[in-house]
N, C-alpha and C positions, 0 to 999 in steps of 0.2 A: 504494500500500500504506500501511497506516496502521502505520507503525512504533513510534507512540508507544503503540500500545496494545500493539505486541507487546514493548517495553520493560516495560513493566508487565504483565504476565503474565510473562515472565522473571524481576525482583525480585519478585516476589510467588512464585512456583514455582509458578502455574496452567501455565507453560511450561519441559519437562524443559532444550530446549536449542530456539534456531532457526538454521536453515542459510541464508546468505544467498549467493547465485549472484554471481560476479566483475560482469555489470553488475548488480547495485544496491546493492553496496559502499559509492560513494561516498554514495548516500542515505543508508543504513542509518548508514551512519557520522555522520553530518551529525545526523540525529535523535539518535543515540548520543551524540554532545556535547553537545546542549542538553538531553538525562536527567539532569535532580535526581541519582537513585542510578546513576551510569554507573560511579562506581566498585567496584559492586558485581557487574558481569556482566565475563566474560569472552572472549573470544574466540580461539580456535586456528584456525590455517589448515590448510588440505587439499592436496592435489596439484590443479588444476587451476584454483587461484584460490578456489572454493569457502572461507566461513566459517566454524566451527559457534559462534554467541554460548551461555553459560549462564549461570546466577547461581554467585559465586565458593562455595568451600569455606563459611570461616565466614563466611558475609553473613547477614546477618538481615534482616529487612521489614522 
């Protein structure tokens, strides 16, 4: 999966929110640290492991 483009469609809001499945956590995450603006997306967990990343409240492009 190309997470770096789906980082960038998050801080830009081409992407509302993306859900990342318990195994590819560790990746998503991994890409999500080397993200320029990672301080700008946020993440809440779910019951079963499940992620949903978004871009935070006031973040801007």
């Amino acid at each position: 999966m190309d997470f770096e483009k789906i980082l960038q469609q998050l801080s830009t809001g081409e992407l509302k929110e993306y859900r990342v499945k318990p195994e590819n956590a560790f990746a998503f995450q991994a890409a999500l640290r080397q993200f320029g603006k990672r301080q700008d997306i946020r993440g809440t967990a779910l019951r079963g492991g499940e992620i949903v990343y978004h871009l935070k409240e006031n973040s801007t492009s």
